[in-house]
C-alpha positions as CSV (number, residue, x, y, z in Angstrom):
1,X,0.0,0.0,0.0
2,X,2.7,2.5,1.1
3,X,4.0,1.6,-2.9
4,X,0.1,2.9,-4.1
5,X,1.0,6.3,-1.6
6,X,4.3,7.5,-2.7
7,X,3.1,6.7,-6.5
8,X,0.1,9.1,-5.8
9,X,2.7,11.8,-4.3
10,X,4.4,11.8,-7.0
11,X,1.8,12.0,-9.6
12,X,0.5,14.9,-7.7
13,X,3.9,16.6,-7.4
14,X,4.3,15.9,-11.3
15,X,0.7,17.2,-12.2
16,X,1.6,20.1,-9.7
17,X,5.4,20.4,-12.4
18,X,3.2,20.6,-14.9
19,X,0.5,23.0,-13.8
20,X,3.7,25.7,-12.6
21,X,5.4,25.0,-15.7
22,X,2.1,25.7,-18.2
23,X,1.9,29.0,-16.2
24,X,5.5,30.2,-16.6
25,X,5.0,29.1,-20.5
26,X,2.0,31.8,-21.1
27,X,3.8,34.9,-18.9
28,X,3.1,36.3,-21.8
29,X,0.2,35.1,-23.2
30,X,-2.5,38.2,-23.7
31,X,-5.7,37.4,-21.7
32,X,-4.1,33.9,-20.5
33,X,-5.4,33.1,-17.0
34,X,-2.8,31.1,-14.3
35,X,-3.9,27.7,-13.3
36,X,-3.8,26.2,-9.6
37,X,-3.6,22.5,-9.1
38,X,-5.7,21.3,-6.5
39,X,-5.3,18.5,-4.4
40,X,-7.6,16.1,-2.0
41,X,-6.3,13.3,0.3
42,X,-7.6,9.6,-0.3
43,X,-9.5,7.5,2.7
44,X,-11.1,4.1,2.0
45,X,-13.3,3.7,5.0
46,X,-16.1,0.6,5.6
47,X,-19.0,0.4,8.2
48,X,-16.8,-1.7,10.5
49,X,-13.4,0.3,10.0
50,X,-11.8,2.2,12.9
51,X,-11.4,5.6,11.4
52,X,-8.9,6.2,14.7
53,X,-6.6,3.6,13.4
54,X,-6.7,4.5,9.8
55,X,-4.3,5.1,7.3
56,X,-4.7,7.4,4.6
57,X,-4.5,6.2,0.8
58,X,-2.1,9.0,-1.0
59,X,-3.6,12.0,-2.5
60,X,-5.4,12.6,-5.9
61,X,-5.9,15.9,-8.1
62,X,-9.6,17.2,-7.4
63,X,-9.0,19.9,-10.3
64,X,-7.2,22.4,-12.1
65,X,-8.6,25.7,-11.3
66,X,-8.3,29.0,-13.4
67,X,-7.9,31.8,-11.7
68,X,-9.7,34.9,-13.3
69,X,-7.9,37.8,-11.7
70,X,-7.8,40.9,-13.6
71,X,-3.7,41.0,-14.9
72,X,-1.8,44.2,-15.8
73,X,-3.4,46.5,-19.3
74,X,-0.7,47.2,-21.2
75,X,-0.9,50.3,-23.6
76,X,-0.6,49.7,-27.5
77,X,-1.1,52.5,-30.3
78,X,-3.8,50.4,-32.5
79,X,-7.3,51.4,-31.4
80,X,-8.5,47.7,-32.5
81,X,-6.6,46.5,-29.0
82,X,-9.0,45.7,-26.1
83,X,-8.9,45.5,-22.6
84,X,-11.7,44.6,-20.1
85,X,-11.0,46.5,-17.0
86,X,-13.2,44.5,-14.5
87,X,-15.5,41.8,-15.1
88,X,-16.8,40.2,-17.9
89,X,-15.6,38.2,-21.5
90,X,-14.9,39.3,-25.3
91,X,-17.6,37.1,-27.3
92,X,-16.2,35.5,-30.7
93,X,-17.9,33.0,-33.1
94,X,-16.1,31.2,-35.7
95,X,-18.2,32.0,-39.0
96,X,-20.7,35.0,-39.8
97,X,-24.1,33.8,-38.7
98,X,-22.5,31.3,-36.2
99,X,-24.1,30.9,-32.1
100,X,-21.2,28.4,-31.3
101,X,-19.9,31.4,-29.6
102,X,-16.7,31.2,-27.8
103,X,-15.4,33.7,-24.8
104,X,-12.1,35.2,-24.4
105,X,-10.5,38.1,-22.7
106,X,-7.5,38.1,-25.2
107,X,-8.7,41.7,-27.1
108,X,-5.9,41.6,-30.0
109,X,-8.3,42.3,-32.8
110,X,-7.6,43.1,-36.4
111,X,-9.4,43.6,-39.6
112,X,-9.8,40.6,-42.1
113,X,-9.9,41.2,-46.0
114,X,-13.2,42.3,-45.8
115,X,-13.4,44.9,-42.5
116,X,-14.9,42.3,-40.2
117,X,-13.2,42.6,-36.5
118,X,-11.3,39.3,-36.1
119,X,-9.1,37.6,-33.4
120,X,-5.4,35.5,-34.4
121,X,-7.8,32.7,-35.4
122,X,-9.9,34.4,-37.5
123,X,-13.0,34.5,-35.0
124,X,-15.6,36.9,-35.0
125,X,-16.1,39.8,-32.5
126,X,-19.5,40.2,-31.7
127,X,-21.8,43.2,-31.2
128,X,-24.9,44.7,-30.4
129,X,-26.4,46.4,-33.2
130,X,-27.3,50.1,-32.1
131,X,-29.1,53.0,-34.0
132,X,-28.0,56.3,-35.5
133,X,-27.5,57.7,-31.8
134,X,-25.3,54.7,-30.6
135,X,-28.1,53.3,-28.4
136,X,-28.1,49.4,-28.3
137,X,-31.6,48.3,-29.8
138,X,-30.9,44.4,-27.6
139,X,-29.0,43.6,-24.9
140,X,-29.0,39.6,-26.3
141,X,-26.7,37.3,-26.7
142,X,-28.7,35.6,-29.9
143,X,-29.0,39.0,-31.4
144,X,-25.3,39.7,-31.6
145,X,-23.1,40.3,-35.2
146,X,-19.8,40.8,-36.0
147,X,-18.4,43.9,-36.1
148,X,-17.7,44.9,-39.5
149,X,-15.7,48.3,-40.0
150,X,-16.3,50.0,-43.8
151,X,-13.5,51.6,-45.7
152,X,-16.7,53.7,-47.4
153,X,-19.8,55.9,-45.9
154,X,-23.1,56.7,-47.3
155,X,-23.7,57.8,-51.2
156,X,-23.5,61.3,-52.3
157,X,-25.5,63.8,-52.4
158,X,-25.9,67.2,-54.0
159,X,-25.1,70.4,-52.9
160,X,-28.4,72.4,-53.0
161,X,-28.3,74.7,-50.3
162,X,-25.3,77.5,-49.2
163,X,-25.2,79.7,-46.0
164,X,-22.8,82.5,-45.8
165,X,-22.0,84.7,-43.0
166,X,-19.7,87.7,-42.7
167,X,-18.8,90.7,-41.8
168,X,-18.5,93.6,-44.7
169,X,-15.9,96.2,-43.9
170,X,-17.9,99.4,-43.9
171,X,-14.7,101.4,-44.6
172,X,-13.7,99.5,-47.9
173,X,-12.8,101.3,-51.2
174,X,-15.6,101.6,-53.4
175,X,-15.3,100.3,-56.9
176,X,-16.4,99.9,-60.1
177,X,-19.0,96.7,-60.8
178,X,-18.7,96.9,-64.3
179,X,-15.2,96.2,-64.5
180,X,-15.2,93.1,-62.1
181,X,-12.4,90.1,-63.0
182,X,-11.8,87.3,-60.8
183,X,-8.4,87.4,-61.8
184,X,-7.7,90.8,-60.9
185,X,-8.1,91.1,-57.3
186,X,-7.9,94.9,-58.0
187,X,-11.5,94.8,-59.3
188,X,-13.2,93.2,-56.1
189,X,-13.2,93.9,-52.5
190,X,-13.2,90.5,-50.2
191,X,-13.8,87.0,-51.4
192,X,-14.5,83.8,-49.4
193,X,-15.0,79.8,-51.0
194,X,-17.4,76.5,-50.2
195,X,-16.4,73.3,-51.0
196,X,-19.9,71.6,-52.8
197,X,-20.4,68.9,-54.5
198,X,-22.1,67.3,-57.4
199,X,-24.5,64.7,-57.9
200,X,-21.6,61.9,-58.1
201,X,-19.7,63.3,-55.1
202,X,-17.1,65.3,-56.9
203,X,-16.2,68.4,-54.9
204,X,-16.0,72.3,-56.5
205,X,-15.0,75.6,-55.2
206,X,-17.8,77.5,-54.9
207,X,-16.1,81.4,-54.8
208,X,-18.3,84.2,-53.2
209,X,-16.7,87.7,-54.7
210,X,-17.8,90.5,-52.9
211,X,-17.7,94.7,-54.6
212,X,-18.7,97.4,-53.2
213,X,-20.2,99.6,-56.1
214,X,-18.8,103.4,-56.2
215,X,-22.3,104.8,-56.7
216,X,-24.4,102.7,-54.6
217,X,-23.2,104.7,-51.2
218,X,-26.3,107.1,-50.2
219,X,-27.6,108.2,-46.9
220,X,-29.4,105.6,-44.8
221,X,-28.7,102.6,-47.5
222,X,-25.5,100.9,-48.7
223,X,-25.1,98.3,-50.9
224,X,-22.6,95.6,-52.3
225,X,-22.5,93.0,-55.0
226,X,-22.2,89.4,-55.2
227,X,-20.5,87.5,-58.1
228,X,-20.2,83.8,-58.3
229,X,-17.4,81.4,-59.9
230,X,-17.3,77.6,-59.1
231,X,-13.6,76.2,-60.2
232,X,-13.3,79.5,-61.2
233,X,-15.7,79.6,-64.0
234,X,-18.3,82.0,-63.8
235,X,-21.7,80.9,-62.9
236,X,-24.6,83.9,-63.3
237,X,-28.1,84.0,-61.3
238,X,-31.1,82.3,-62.7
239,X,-33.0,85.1,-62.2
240,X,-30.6,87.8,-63.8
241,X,-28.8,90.5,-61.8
242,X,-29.6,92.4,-58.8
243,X,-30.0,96.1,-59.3
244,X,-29.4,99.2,-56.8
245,X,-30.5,102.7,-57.0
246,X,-27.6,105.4,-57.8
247,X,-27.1,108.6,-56.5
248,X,-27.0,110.5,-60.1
249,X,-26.6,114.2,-58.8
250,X,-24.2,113.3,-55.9
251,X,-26.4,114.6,-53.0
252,X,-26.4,111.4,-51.3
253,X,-29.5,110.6,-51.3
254,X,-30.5,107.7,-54.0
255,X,-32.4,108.7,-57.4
256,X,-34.4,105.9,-57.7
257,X,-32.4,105.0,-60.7
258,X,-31.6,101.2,-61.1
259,X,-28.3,100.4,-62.1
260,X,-28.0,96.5,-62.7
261,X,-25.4,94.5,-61.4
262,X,-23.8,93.1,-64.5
263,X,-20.4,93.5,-65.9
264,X,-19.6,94.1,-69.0
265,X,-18.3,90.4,-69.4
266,X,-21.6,89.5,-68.7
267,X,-21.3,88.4,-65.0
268,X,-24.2,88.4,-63.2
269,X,-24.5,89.0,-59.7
270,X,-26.7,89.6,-56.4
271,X,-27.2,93.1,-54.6
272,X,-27.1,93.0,-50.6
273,X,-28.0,96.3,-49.0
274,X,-27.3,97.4,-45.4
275,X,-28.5,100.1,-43.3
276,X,-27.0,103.0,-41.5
277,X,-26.0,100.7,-38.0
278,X,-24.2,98.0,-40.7
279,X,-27.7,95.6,-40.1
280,X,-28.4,93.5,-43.8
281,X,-32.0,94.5,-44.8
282,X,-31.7,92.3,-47.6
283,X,-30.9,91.2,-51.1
284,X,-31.9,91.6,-54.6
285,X,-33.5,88.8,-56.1
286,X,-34.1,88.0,-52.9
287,X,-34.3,84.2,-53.8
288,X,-30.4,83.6,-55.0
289,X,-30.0,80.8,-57.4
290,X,-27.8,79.8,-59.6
291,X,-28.3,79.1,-63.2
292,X,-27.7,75.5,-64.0
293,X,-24.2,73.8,-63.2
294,X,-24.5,71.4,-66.7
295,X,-23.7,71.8,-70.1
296,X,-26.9,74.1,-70.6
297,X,-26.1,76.7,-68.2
298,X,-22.7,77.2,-66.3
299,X,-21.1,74.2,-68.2
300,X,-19.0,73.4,-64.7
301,X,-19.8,69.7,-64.0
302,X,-18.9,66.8,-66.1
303,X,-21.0,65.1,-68.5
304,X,-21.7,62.0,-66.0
305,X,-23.3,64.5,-63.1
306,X,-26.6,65.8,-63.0
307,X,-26.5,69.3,-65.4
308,X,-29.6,70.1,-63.8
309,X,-28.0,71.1,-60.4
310,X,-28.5,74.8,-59.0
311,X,-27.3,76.4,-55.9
312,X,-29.6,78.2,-53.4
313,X,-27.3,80.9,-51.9
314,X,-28.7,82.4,-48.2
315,X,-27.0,85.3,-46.6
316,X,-27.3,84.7,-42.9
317,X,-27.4,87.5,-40.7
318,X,-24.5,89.4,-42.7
319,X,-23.2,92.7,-40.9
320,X,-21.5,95.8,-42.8
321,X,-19.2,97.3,-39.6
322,X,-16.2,99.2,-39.4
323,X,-13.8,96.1,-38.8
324,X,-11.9,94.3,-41.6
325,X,-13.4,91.6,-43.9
326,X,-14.1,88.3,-41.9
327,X,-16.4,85.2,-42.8
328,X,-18.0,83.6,-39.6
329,X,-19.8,80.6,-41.2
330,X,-20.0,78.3,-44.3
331,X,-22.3,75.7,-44.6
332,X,-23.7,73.9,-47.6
333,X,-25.5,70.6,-47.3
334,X,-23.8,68.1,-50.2
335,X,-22.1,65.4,-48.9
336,X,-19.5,63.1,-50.9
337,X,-18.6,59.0,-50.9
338,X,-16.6,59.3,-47.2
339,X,-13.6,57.1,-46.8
340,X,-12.3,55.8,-43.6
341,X,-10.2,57.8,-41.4
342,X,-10.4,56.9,-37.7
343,X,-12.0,54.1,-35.6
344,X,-12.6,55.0,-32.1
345,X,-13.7,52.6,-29.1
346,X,-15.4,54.2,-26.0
347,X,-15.6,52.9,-22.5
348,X,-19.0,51.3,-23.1
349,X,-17.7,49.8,-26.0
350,X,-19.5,51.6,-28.9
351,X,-17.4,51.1,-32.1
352,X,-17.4,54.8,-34.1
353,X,-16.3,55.3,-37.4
354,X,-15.2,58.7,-38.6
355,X,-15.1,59.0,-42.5
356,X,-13.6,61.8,-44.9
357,X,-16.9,63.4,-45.5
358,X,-17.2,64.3,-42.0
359,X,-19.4,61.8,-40.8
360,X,-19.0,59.8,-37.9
361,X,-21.1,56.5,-37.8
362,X,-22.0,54.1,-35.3
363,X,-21.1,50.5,-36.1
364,X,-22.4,48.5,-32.7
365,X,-21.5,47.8,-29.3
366,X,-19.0,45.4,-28.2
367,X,-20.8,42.5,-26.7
368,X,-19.7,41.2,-23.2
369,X,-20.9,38.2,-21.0
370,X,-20.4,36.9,-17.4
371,X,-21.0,33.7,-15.7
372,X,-21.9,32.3,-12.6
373,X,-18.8,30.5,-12.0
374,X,-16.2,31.3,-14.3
375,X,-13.9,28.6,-13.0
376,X,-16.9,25.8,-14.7
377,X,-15.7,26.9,-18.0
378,X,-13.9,24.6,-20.1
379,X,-11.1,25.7,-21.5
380,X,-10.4,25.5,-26.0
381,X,-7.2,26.8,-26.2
382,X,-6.3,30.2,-27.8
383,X,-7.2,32.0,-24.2
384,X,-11.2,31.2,-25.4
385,X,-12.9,29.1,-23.0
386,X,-16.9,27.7,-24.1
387,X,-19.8,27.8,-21.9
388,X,-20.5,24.3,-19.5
389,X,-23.0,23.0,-17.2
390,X,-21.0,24.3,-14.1
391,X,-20.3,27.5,-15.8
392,X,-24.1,28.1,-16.1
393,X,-25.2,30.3,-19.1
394,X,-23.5,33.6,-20.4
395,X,-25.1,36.6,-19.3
396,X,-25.0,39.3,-22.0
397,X,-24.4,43.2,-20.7
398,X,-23.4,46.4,-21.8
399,X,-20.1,47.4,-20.9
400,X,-19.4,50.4,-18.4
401,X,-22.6,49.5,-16.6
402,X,-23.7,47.1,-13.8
403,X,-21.0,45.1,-12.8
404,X,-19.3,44.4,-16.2
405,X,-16.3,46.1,-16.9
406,X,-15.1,49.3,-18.7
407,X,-13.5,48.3,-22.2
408,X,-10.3,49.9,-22.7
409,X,-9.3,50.9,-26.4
410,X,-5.3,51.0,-27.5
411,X,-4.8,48.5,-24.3
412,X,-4.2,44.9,-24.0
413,X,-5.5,42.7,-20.7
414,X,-1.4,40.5,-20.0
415,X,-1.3,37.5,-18.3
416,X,-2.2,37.5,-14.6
417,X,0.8,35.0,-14.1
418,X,3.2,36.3,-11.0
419,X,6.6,34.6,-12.5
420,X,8.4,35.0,-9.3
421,X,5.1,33.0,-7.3
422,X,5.5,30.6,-9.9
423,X,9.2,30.0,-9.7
424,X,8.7,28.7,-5.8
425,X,5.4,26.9,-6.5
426,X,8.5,25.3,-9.2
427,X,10.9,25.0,-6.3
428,X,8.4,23.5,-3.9
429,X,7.1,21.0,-6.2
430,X,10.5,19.5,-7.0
431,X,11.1,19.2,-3.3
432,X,7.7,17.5,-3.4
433,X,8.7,15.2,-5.8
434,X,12.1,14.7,-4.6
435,X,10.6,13.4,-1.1
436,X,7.5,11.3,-2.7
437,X,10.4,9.3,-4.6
438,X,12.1,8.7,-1.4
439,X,9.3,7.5,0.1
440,X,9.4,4.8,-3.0
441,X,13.3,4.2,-2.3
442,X,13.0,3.8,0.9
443,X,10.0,1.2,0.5
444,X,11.9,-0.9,-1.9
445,X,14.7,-1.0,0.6
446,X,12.3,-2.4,3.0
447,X,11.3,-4.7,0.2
448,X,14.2,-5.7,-0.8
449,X,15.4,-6.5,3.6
450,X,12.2,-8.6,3.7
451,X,13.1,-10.7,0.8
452,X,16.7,-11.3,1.4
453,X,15.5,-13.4,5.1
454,X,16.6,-16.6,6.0
């Protein structure tokens, strides 16, 4: 029996080796969780046996327990690295559409050929779908998706609509409408540009040039023209030029004659008017459109865009005061084919995209679970562990809230091994060893005395 006893020791001592030396192997394993061998002694008892008298029967490995301890985050510079800080598990599945989900707190995730958010093994991150205000529409584990990251956002659309707002300087030399050129900045006061953008997303320079007439100044009223150029080539009002009274006898007060505000290289252009305290009172049309971008009118856009495209210009609360030239907003509403520039990962785990066109989307929610008894999980391999009877069933949660953790972007979750620990666990079970086989020496000795009577 005392053969059966020092065996068992030194199984225990070897699966004890093996345990240390599997955690010293994965130091730095991300997301790797250390192992503790645990250990039970052996009694064979009967009704009629005197438990004061008996012997024990060696010991025998009860389990091999993980141990789920949060280990160090270690910073990275690539947003697509995760780190749990606090409770809770990464959820991957191994195709599109798959529920054989697998758990993991390993967070190195990449993009695969097709934007998809991947692990080393090509497994699936999953998420929560969410709406256009990144608000999770289900919390559920069987409603989850893979995160899938496009290199493109939305379609384009067509500029229709430009705001402007600026400040005229009331003190600017007054000049001569008639003999406007864009490429003479002698002939025009300010200008100020807007990207827009055509039906198939293509950007132009929409250019605002701004003249204040010499005849236009009169008591009470003052007025400045608007010309138009997009790339630079002239584009006229739909509705013709503006027009502006003109002091003809120099009294300053205004004649009531109309003088049109067209040069004479047939530029067409819109008439703002201010009052005395530099307040806009308005324009003339008042409706500013442009004449068609296409082949029939401006002849600006390419043959493949829509030539029926005009430009609804609004002056929004414009001032004339004595301060130099500034512009104070731009806005038109076009947008173009956004490519992607930045991915960005809160604390709650929303996935946000920012594209070239300025628009951010988000893309879904990282998806985290926690169990009953994390230690019931059975273990896969590639730091993912699956879902067991003693484990109970993954609880799905948001992260950031309740008592699942805060997901950490640029960050990786190391291994919660202590080398130095495990270095005397190593020391202590050689000596373990070491003894246990004495025990067997020491028994064959014994053996070996018994057989060797006479």
């Amino acid at each position: 029996m005392s053969f059966n006893i020092a065996l068992s020791g030194i199984n225990a001592a070897q699966k004890d080796l093996n345990v240390t030396a599997n955690n010293i192997a994965n130091v730095n394993t991300t997301g790797f969780k250390e192992s503790r061998a645990e250990f039970a002694d052996v009694y064979a008892n009967s009704l009629f046996s005197n438990a004061r008298t008996a012997v024990g029967g060696g010991v025998t490995t009860t389990q091999v327990a993980q141990q789920f301890h949060q280990g160090n985050l270690l910073s990275t510079n690539n947003a697509l690295d995760l780190a749990i800080n606090g409770n809770g598990f990464f959820v991957t599945s191994p195709g599109i559409g798959d529920l054989d989900f697998s758990y993991t707190r390993a967070g190195a995730f990449k993009r695969d050929d097709n934007g998809f958010l991947v692990d080393s093994m090509g497994n699936y991150l999953q998420s929560f779908q969410v709406d256009s205000d990144g608000n999770a529409a289900s919390v559920s584990l069987s409603t989850t998706t893979p995160v899938q990251i496009p290199d493109t956002a939305g379609s384009p659309q067509a500029t229709s609509q430009v705001g402007i707002s600026m400040n005229l300087n009331s003190d600017s030399t007054t000049l001569d409408p008639a003999a406007f050129d864009p490429t003479d900045s002698s002939t025009f006061n300010n200008s100020t540009a807007v990207t827009v953008y055509d039906s198939l997303g293509e950007s132009h320079t929409l250019t605002t040039y701004f003249v204040r007439p010499t005849d236009a100044a009169y008591t009470g009223r003052s007025s400045w023209v608007a010309y138009y150029a997009l790339d630079g080539k002239q584009v006229n009002l739909d509705s013709g030029a503006g027009s502006y009274d003109v002091d003809v006898n120099g009294d300053g007060t205004a004649d009531g004659t109309p003088q049109s505000a067209t040069t004479t290289g047939g530029w067409t252009g819109a008439v703002l008017s201010f009052d005395e305290s530099g307040n806009f009172v308005g324009s003339d049309p008042v409706n500013i459109t442009t004449q068609q971008l296409g082949i029939a009118g401006a002849d600006v856009l390419s043959a493949s865009a829509d030539g029926t495209q005009t430009l609804n210009i609004s002056f929004n609360n414009p001032t004339q005061y004595s301060e130099s030239f500034s512009t104070t907003a731009l806005t038109q509403n076009g947008v173009t084919v956004g490519r992607l520039t930045n991915v960005e990962i809160g604390a709650d785990g929303l996935i946000s995209a920012s594209y070239s066109n300025g628009a951010t989307v988000p893309l879904g929610q990282v998806a985290l679970v926690r169990f009953a008894n994390e230690q019931g999980l059975t273990q896969v391999g590639n730091t993912s562990w699956k879902a067991s009877l003693d484990s109970g069933e993954p609880l799905a949660g948001e992260a950031n809230s309740g008592i699942f953790g805060r997901i950490r972007s640029s960050t990786l979750e190391q291994s919660n091994v202590d080398l130095t620990t495990e270095l005397v666990d190593l020391i202590s079970a050689q000596r373990n060893f070491q003894a246990n086989s004495r025990t067997l020496e020491v028994n064959s000795t014994l053996q070996q005395t018994i057989l060797q009577i006479r």
